[in-house]
C-alpha positions as CSV (number, residue, x, y, z in Angstrom):
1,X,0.0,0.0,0.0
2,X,1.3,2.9,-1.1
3,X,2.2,5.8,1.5
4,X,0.3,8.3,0.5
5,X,-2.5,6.3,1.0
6,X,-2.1,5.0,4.2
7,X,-1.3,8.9,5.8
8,X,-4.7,9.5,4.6
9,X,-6.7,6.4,5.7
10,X,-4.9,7.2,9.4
11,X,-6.4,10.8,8.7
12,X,-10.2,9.8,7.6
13,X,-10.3,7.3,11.3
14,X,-8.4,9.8,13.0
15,X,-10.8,12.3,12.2
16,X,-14.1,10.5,12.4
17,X,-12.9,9.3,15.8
18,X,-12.2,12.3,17.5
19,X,-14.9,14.2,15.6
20,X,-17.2,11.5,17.7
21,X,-15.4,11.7,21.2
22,X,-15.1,16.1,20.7
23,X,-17.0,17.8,23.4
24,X,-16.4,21.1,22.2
25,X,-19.1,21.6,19.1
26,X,-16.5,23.8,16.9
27,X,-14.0,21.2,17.2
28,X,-16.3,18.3,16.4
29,X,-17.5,19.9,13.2
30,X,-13.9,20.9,12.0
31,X,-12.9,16.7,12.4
32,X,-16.0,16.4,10.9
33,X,-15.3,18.5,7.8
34,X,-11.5,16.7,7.8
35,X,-13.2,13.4,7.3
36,X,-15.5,14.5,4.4
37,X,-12.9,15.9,2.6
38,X,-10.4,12.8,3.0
39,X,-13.6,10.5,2.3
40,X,-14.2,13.0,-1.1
41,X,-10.7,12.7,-1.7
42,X,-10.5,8.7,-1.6
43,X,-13.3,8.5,-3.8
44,X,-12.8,11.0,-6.5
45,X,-8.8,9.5,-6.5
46,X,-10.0,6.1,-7.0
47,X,-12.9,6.9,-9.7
48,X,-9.5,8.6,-11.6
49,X,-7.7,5.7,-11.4
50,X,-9.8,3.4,-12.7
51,X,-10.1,5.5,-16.2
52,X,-6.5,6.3,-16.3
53,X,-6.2,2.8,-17.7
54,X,-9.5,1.9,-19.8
55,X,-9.0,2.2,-23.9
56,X,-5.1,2.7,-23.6
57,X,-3.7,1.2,-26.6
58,X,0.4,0.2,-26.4
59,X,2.9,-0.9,-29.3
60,X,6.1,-2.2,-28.8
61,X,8.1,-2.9,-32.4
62,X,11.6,-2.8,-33.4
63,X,13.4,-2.5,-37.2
64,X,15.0,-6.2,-36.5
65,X,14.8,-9.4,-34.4
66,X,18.7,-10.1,-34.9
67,X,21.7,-8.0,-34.2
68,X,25.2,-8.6,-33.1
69,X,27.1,-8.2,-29.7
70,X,28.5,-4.2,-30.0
71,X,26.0,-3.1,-32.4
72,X,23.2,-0.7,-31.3
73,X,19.7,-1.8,-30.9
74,X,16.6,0.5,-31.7
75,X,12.9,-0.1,-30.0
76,X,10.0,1.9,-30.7
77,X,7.8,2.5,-27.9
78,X,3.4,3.8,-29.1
79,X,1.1,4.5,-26.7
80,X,-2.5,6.2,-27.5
81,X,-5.1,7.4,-25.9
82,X,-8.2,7.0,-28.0
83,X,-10.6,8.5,-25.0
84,X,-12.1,12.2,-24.8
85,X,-10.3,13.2,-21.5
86,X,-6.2,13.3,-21.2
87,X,-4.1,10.7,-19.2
88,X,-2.3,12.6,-16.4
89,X,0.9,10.2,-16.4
90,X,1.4,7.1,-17.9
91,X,4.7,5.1,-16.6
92,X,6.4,2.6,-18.8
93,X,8.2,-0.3,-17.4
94,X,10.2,-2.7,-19.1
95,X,10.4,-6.4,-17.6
96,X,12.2,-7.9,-20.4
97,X,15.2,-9.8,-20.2
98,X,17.6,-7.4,-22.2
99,X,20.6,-6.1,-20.0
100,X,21.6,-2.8,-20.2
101,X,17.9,-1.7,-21.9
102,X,16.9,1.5,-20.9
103,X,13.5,1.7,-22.0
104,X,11.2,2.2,-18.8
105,X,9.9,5.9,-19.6
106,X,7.2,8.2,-18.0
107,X,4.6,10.1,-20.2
108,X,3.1,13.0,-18.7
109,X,0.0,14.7,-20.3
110,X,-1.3,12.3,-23.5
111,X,-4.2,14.0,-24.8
112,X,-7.1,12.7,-26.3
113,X,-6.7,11.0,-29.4
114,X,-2.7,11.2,-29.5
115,X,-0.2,9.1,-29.6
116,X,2.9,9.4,-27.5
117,X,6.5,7.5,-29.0
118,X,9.9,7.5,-28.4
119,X,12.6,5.4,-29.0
120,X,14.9,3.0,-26.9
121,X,18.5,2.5,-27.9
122,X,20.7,-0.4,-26.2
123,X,24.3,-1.2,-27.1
124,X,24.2,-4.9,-27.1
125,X,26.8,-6.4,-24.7
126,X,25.8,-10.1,-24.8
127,X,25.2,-13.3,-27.1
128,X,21.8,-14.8,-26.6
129,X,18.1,-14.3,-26.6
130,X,16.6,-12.1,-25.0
131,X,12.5,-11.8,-24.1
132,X,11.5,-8.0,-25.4
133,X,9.0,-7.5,-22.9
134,X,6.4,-8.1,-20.9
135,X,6.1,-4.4,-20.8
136,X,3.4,-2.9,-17.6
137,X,2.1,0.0,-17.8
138,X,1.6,2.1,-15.0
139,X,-0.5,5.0,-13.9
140,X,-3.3,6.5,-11.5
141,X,-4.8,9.4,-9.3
142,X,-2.7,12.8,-9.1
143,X,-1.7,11.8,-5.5
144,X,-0.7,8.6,-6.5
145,X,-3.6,7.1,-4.0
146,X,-4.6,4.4,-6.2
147,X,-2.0,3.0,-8.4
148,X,-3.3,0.9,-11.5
149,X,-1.0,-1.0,-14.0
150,X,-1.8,-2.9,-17.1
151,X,1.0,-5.5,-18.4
152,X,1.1,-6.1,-22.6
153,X,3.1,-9.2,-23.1
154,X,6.1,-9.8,-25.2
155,X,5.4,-11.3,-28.2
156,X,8.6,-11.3,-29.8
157,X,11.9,-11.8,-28.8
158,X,16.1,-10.5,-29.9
159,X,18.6,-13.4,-30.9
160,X,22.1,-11.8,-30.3
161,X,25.0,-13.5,-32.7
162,X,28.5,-13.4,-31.7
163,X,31.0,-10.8,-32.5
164,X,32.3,-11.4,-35.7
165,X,36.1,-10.5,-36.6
166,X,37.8,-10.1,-40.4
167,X,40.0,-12.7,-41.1
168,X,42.4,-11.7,-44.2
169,X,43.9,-15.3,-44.5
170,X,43.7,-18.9,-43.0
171,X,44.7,-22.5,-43.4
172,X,42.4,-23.1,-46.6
173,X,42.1,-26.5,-47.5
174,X,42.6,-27.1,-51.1
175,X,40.2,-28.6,-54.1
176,X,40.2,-32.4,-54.2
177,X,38.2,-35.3,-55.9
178,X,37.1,-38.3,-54.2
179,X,39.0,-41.8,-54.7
180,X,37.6,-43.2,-58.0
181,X,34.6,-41.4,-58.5
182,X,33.6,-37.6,-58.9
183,X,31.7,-35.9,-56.8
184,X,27.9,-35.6,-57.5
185,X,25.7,-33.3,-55.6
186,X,22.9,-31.6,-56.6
187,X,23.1,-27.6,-55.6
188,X,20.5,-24.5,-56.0
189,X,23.9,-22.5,-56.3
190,X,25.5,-21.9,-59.5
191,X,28.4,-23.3,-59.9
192,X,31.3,-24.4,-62.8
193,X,29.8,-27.6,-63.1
194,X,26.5,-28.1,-65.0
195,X,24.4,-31.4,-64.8
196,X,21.6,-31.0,-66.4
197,X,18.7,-29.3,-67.4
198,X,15.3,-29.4,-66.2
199,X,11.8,-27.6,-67.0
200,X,11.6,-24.3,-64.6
201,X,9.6,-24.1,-61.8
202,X,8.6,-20.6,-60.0
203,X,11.1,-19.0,-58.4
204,X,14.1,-20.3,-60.5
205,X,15.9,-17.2,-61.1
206,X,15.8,-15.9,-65.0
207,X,20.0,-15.8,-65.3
208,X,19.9,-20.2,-65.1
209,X,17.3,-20.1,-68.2
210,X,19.1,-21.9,-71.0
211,X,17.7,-20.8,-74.2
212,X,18.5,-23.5,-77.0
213,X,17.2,-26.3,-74.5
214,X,14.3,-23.6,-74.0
215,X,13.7,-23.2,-77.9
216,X,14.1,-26.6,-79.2
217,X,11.6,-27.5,-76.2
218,X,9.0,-24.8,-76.7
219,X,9.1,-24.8,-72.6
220,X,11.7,-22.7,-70.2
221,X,14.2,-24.9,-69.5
222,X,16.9,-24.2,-66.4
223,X,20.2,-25.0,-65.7
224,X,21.3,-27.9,-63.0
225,X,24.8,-27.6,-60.9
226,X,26.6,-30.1,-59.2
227,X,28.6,-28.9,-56.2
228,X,32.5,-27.9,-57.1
229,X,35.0,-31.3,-55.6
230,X,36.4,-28.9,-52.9
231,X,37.5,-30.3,-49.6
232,X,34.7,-29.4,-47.3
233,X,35.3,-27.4,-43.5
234,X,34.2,-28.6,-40.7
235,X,34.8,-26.6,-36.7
236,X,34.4,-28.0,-33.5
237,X,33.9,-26.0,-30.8
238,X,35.5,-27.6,-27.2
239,X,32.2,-26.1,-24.9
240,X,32.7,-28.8,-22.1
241,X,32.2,-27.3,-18.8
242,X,35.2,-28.6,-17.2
243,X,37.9,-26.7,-19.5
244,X,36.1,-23.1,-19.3
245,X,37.4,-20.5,-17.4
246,X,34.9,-17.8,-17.0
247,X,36.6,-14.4,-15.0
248,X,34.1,-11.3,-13.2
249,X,32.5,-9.8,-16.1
250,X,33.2,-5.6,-15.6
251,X,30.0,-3.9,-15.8
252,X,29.3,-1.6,-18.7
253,X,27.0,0.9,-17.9
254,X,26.0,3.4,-21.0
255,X,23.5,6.4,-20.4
256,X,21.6,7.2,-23.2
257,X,23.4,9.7,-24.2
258,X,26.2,7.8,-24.5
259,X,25.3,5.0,-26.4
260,X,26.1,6.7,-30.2
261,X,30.0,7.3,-28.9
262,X,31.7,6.5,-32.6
263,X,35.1,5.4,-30.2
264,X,33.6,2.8,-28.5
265,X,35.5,-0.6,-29.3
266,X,33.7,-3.4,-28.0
267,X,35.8,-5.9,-26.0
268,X,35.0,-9.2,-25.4
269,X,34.5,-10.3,-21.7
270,X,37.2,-12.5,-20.0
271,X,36.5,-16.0,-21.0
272,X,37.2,-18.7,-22.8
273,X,34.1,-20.2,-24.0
274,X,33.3,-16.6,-25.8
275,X,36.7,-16.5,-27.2
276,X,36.4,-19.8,-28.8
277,X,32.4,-18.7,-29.9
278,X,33.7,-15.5,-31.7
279,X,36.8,-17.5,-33.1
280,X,34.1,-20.3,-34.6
281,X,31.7,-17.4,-36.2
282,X,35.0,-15.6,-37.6
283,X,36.2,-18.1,-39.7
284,X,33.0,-19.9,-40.5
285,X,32.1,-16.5,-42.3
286,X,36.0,-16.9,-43.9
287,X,35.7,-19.8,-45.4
288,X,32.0,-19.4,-46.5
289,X,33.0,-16.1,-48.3
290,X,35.3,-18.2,-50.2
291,X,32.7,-20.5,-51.3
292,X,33.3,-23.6,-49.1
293,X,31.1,-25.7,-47.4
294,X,31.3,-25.3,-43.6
295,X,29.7,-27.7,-41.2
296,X,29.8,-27.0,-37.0
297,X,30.2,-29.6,-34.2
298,X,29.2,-28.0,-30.6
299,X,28.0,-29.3,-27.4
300,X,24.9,-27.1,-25.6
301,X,22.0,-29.1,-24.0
302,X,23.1,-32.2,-26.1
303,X,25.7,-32.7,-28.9
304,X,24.6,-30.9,-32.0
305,X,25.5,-31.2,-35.3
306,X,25.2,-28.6,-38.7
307,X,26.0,-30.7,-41.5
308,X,28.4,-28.9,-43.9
309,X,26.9,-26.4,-46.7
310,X,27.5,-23.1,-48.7
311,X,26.1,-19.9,-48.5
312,X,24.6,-17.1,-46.4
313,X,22.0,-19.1,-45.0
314,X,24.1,-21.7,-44.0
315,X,26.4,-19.0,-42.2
316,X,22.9,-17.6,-40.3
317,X,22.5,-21.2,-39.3
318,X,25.9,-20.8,-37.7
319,X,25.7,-18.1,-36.1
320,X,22.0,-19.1,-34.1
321,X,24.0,-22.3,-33.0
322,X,27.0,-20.3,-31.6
323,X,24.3,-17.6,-30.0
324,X,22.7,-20.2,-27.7
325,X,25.7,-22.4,-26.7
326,X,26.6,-22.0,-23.5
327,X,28.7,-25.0,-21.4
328,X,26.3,-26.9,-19.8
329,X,27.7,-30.7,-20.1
330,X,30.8,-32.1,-19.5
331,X,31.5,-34.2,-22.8
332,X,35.7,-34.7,-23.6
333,X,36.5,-32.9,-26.8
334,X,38.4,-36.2,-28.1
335,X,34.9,-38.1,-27.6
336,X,33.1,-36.1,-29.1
337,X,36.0,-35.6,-31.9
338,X,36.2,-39.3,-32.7
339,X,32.3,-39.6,-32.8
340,X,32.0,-37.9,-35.5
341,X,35.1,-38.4,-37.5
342,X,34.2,-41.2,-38.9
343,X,31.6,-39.3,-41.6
344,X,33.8,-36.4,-42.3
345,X,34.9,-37.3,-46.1
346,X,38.8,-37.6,-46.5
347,X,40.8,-34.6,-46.7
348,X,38.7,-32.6,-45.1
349,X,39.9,-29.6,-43.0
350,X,38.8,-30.1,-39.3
351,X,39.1,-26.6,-37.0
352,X,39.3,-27.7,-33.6
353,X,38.5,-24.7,-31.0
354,X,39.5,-25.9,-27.5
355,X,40.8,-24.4,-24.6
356,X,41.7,-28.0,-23.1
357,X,45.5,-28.7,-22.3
358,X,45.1,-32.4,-21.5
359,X,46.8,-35.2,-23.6
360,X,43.0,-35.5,-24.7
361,X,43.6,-32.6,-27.2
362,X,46.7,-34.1,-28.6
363,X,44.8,-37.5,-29.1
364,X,42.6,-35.7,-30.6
365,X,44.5,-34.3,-33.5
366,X,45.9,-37.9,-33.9
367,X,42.9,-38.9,-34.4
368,X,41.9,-36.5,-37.2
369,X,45.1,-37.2,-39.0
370,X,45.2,-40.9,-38.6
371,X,41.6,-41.3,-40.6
372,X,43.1,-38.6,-43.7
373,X,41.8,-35.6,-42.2
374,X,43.7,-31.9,-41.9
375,X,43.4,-30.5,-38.2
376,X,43.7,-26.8,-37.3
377,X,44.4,-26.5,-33.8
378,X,42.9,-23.2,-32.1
379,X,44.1,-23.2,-28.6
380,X,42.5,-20.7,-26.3
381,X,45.0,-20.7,-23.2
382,X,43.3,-21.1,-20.1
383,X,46.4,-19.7,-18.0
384,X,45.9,-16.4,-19.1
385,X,42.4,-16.0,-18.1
386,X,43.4,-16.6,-14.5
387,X,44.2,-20.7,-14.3
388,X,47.6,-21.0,-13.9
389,X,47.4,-24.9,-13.7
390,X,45.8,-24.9,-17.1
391,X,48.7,-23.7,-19.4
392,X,49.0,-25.1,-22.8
393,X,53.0,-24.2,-23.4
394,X,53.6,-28.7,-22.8
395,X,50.9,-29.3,-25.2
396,X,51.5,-26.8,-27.8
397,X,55.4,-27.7,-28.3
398,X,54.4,-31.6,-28.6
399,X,51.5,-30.3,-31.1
400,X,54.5,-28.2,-32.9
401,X,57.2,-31.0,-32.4
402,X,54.6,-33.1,-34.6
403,X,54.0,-30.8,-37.5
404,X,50.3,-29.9,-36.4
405,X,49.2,-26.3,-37.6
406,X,48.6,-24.5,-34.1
407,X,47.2,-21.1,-33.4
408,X,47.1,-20.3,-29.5
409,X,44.8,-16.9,-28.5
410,X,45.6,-15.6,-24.5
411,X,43.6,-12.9,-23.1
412,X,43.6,-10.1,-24.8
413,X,45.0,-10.8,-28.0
414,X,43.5,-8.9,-31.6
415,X,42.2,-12.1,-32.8
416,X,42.0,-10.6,-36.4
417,X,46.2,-10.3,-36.0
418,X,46.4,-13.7,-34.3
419,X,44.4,-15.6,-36.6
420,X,45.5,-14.1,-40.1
421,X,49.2,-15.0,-38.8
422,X,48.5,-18.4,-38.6
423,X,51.0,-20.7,-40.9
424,X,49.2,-23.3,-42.7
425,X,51.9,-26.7,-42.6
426,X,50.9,-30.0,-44.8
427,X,52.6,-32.6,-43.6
428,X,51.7,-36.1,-44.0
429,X,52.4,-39.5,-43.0
């Protein structure tokens, strides 16, 4: 119960009592005046409060449902009042889950038949998804007597992808044909390979029209592709809870005015499982830009597995996987390595993200090499982010000592400078 409210219940009884007990005549009417003008006062307060609510009309919408960690995000915020009388004040409240929003607000004055908007912006400083919403709505008498809300729910919600880096150069793995046979894969991308021809359907764009099949058929006939023999890409991102090292993330606190600061560089927090994220969505977007088919390998609730394709849809695909994974089992890299090796097609380049310094990680590189698969080792190096009994130095020399191609990230590092350094090496046995 609010304050206010409870000062001037105590006066209405305090003044209907001792108007009752009074003696003195003068004094009896003065409590008795005192109580009708609290009890006129309760009821006129509450009779406004229950129409500062009725017909209000609220719209919550935003330009997008998926950004990126460091961009900005923009929420449009409609309220109306279709009534004849104004709305005194009208308090917005955000519930949602989005940290760092700041899009509670207070209206003051909404007149009949406007509509009051303004809009939120929130630099995004985590992966995720995030509930937009419920939002209440708050309001009631002048003197705050009788306080009414009304709560709209959140219909929609904001997927957050990683932070994604530019990578100038790689390990790329190069083309290569299957062992006795090519390779024959239907595609809807267009590619130096043609298959076929085949009557066109709607949708089929008009540049894979071929025009003698189309002419000697008297129907539009469309171009087939196969998918170009190129060794395919495959990462595998080490999320098992054991090997993560997560530091005290430092609050960031922006004020509104604050959040359109052109220097801000957005740096990402102190641990290892969003190194390794960032890492996985930098150079799946590398080697899809180069046309190769990428598949991911993660662990979140259960194992789950992309299989490998082209494109920017497969790279969106990507990018919701990495959003959501967070390290909730405990499954060993090289078990979850050597379950899956076996369907990877030879010579396939395998990106292993780990920030594991166990012999595991070195068995599992064997592993990859032994059934003709080319490993990349990313090792994130748990030392740096504050375990000192987690350093990688033992397993990165043996890694090294055996011709493996080896990029290690600490805390701190430019991954674009790391990563773009890395020497590719193509040894066999």
């Amino acid at each position: 119960m609010p304050a206010a409210r409870r000062f001037l219940i105590f006066a209405l009884v305090f003044s209907l009592v001792a108007g009752l007990v009074s003696s003195n005549p003068i004094y009896s009417r003065l409590f008795f005046r005192l109580f009708y003008l609290c009890a006129g006062l309760v009821f006129v307060s509450w009779l406004i409060s229950k129409w500062m609510m009725r017909g209000i009309q609220f719209k919550r919408s935003s330009r997008t449902l998926r950004s990126q960690v460091g961009q900005i995000f923009e929420e449009k915020f409609d309220v109306l009042n279709p009534g004849r009388l104004p709305r005194l004040w009208i308090e917005i409240r955000d519930e949602g889950n989005l940290p760092g929003a700041y899009s509670s607000h207070v209206l003051t004055m909404v007149g009949s038949g406007e509509t009051h908007t303004y809009v939120s912006r929130t630099r995004l400083m985590l992966r995720g998804v995030f509930n937009l919403g419920p939002t209440r709505l708050i309001s009631g008498d002048p003197f705050g007597l009788f306080p009414v809300s009304r709560t709209f729910s959140g219909e929609n919600s904001l997927l957050v992808y990683p932070l994604l880096l530019e990578i100038h150069s790689f390990p790329n793995p190069p083309g290569m044909l299957p062992g006795g046979e090519a390779l024959r894969r239907r595609t809807t991308q267009i590619t130096s390979n043609a298959a076929g021809v085949r009557e066109y359907a709607p949708g089929d764009p008009l540049n894979r029209i071929h025009w003698l099949s189309t002419a000697r058929r008297n129907r539009l006939m469309v171009k087939e592709f196969e998918l170009d023999p190129l060794a395919e890409v495959w990462i595998f991102v080490d999320s098992s809870r054991d090997v993560q090292v997560d530091q005290p993330r430092p609050v960031v606190q922006f004020e509104p005015q604050e959040v359109w600061r052109k220097k801000y560089q957005f740096k990402l927090p102190p641990s290892t499982i969003e190194y390794a994220v960032t890492i996985a969505a930098s150079l799946s977007r590398y080697y899809i830009q180069r046309g190769r088919a990428v598949g991911l390998v993660s662990t979140g609730h259960s194992l789950r597995i992309l299989p490998s394709d082209r494109g920017g849809r497969q790279l969106g695909k990507i990018l919701e996987a990495l959003a959501m994974l967070q390290p909730e089992v405990d499954l060993p890299l090289h078990a979850m390595v050597e379950t899956q090796a076996r369907y990877l097609p030879r010579g396939s380049t395998v990106v292993v993200i780990t920030p594991g310094s166990s012999d595991g990680v070195y068995l599992t590189a064997d592993i990859l090499r032994r059934r003709g698969l080319r490993p990349v080792m990313v090792l994130v190096d748990a030392a740096s982010f504050g375990k000192p009994d987690f350093s990688q130095d033992r397993l990165l020399n043996t890694l090294t000592a055996l011709h493996f191609t080896c990029c290690q990230v600490k805390d701190g590092d430019d991954l674009t400078e790391v990563l773009s350094n890395t020497l590719s090496r193509t040894y066999w046995t």
